[in-house]
N, C-alpha and C positions, 0 to 999 in steps of 0.2 A: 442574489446572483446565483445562477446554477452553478456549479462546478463540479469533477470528477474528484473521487476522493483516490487514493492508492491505498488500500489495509492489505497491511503482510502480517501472515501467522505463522507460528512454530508450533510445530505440532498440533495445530486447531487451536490454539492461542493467539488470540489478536497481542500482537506487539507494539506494532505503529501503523502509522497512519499520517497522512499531508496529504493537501490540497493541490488542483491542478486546473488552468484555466482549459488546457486541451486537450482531449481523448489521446492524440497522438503522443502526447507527452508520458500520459497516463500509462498509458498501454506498453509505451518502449520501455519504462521500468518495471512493469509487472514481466512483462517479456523476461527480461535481463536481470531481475533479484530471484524471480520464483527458481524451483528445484533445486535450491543448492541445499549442501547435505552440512551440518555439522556434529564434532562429534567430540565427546565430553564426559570425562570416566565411565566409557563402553557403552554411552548412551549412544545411537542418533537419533539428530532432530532433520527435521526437514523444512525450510524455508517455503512460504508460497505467499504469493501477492495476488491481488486484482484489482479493477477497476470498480469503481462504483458510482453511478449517475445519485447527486445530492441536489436536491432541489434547490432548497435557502441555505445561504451561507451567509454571515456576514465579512464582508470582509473588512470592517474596523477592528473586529475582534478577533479573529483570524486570517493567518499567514497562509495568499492563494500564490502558487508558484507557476 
């Protein structure tokens, strides 16, 4: 099954990641979680997402949303 993937980094750090059956889906949270700032004994960090086209997934083994 194709599916989009959503990976968000901190800092150039992959944090997370979920599956998505619709680009549209994909896209509104990358939209809406990227650029946010946080900030943590005088550090920040910078929040950013995207989308990513995944060829095979399975989806017995993983959770497509």
């Amino acid at each position: 099954m194709t599916v989009f993937m959503l990976v968000c980094f901190m800092n150039g750090v992959m944090e997370s990641s979920i599956y998505f059956k619709s680009v549209n889906d994909c896209t509104f949270y990358a939209k809406n979680l990227s650029n946010q700032e946080f900030s943590s004994k005088n550090i920040n960090k910078k929040y950013d997402c995207l989308c990513k086209l995944v060829p095979k997934v399975d989806p017995q083994k993983d959770k497509i949303y």
